[in-house]
N, C-alpha and C positions, 0 to 999 in steps of 0.2 A: 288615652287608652281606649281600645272599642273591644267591645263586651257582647257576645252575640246574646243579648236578654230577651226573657220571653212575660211577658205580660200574665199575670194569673189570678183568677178568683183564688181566695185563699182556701177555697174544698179543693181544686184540680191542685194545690199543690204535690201532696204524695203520689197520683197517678203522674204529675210529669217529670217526678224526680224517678218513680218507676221505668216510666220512658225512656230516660235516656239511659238509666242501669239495663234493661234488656236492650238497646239499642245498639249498645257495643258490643262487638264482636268477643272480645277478651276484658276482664277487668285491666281499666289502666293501676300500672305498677305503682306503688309507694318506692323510695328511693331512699336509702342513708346518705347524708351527705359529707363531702369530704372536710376539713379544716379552710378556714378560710386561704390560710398560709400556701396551700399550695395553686390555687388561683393565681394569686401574686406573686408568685416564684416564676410561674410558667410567665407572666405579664412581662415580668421583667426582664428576660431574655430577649423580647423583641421590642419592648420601647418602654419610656420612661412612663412612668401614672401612678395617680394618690389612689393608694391602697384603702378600700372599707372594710365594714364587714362583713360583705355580699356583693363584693364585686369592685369597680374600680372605675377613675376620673380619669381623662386625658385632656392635656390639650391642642385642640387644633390648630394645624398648621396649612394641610392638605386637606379638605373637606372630605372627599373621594375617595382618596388614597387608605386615609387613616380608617374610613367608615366599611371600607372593603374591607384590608386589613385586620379588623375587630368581628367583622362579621365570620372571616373566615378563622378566625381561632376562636370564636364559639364552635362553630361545625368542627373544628379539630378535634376541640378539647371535652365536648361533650354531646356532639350528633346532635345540637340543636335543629330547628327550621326557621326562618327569621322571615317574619312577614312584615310587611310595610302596612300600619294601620293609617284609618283613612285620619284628616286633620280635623281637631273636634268643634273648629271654628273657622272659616278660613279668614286671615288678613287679620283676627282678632276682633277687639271690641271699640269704637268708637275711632277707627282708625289707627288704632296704637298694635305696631306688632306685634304677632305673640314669640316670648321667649321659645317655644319649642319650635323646632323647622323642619322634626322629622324624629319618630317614633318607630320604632322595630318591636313586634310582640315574638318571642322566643317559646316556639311551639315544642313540646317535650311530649315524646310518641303519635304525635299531632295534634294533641288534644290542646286548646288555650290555659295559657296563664290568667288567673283570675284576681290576683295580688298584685301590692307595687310595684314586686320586682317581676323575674323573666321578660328582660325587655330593653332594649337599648336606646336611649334618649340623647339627639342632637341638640343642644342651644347653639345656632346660628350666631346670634348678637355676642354673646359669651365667650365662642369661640371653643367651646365644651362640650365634650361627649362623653355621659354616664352610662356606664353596663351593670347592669344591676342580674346578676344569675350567680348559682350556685353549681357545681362541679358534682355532681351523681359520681356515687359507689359504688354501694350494695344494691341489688332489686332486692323487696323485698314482699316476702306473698302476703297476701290476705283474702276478704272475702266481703261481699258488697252489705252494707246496714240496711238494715230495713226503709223502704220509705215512706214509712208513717212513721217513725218513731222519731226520725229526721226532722219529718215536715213538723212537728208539734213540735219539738225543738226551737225549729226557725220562729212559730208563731208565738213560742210562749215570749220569747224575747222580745215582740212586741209590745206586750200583755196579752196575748191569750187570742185577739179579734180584732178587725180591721174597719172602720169607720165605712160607708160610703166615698165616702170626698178622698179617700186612699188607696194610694195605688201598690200594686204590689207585684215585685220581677224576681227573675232568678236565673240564674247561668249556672254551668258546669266546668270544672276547669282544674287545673293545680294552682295550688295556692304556693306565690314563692314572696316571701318577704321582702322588702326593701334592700336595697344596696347598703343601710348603714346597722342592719340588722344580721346578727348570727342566725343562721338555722340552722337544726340538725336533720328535721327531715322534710322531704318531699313528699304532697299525699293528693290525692283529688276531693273536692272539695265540693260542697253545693253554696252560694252567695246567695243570699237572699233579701232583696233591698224593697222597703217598706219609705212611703213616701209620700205627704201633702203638700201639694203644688197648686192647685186649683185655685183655692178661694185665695181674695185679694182681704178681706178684714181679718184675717185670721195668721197668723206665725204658719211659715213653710218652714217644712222642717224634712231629713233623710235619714234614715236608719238603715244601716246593715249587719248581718248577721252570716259567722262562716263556719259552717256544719261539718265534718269530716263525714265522705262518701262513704269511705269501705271503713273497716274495722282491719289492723296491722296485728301481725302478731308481736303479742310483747310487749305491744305499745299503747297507752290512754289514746281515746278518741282525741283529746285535746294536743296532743304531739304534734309539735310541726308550725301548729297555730295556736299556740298558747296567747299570742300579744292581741289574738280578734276574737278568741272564741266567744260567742254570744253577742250582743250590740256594738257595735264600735262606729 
C-alpha cells in the first residue's frame, strides 16, 4: 500500500491537517454504507468467488482477463478510480518472491484510501485476487473538526510528546476497513504514524493512530473506525 505521508515536527501538526482541510475545494463526503449481501449478489452474477465481509476472493485462471473484469465492476458498481501503487519492494527480500504481484488503491472522489481495505490485491504465486471495498449509499453532509483538537488527539495517543530519536507522519484519506470486516460507514480520516527506527540498542517500535476529519451528522466521531480509533 503507498501512502502519500508527510513528515512533521509534532507543533506543525494542526497547521498541516489545517492545510489540507482548506486545500480542498469541497468537504469530501462521508458515505452510509450498503449491506455486505448486496456486493456479493451483484459478484455472483458474473463469476464464482468467496464472499467476506468487505468484499470478495477469486480465483485466477486468466490473470488479465479476471483483473480487468474486477476492475471494471468496481467503476460499475460504485465510480471507483483504481490506481496501480507502486511495489513496496521489488523481487522481495533475500531473493524470495513476494506474494503480492500487484496492488490497485481504489480512489473514492479522488481522494486515497488510508485503511486495509479500498484496494484490490493480486497474489501471483496463489493464483488469488482479493477486493477489499464497500458499496456507497447515502452521502452524507457534515462539517470539518477543528485541527487542533484533532492534532492533540493524535498526540495524546502517543502520550502527550515525541522523543528526539522519533519520527512522526501523517496522511489524509478514507479510511475503509478490511475485506474480512463489516463497516457501516465511510468517512475521511487523518492517520498519524509515530515511530523509532533510528537507534540500533534500543527496541524499534510503530504506532498509529486514526482521527475522524469531519464531524457527520448523527454520528460519534468514532463511527466508521471504531476497530482503530486511537493506537493500533
Amino acid at each position: 500500500m503507498s501512502l502519500n505521508w508527510t513528515t512533521l515536527d509534532p507543533w506543525e501538526l494542526p497547521e498541516w491537517m489545517y492545510g489540507q482541510q482548506s486545500g480542498s475545494d469541497t468537504l469530501p463526503a462521508a458515505y452510509a454504507l450498503a449491506h455486505p449481501s448486496e456486493l456479493v449478489a451483484h459478484v455472483a452474477e458474473r463469476f464464482p468467488a468467496r464472499s467476506t465481509a468487505g468484499g470478495f476472493s477469486v480465483r485466477l485462471e486468466d490473470d488479465e482477463r479476471m483483473l480487468r473484469t474486477v476492475l471494471g465492476l468496481v467503476s460499475e458498481l460504485d465510480g471507483r478510480r483504481a490506481s496501480r501503487d507502486e511495489p513496496a519492494e521489488e523481487g522481495g527480500r533475500f531473493g524470495v518472491p513476494t506474494a503480492v504481484t500487484a496492488e490497485y488503491s481504489l480512489y473514492v472522489d479522488g481522494v486515497q484510501p488510508v485503511g486495509p481495505g479500498g484496494r484490490i490485491t493480486v497474489y501471483g504465486r496463489a493464483r488469488r485476487l482479493e477486493a477489499a471495498f464497500h458499496l456507497r449509499r447515502t452521502r452524507l453532509g457534515g462539517r470539518w473538526r477543528d485541527p487542533g483538537d484533532i492534532a492533540r488527539e493524535a498526540l495524546a495517543a502517543f502520550g502527550g510528546e515525541l522523543t528526539p530519536d522519533e519520527t512522526l507522519r501523517a496522511a489524509f484519506g478514507y479510511y475503509e476497513a478490511s475485506g474480512w470486516e463489516q463497516q457501516d460507514l465511510l468517512r475521511p480520516v487523518f492517520v498519524v504514524l509515530a515511530e523509532r527506527l533510528r537507534r540500533d540498542d534500543e527496541p524499534r517500535w510503530r504506532l498509529a493512530s486514526v482521527h475522524a476529519a469531519s464531524d457527520v451528522d448523527e454520528a460519534p466521531p468514532t463511527a466508521g473506525i471504531e476497530s482503530v480509533t486511537g493506537c493500533a
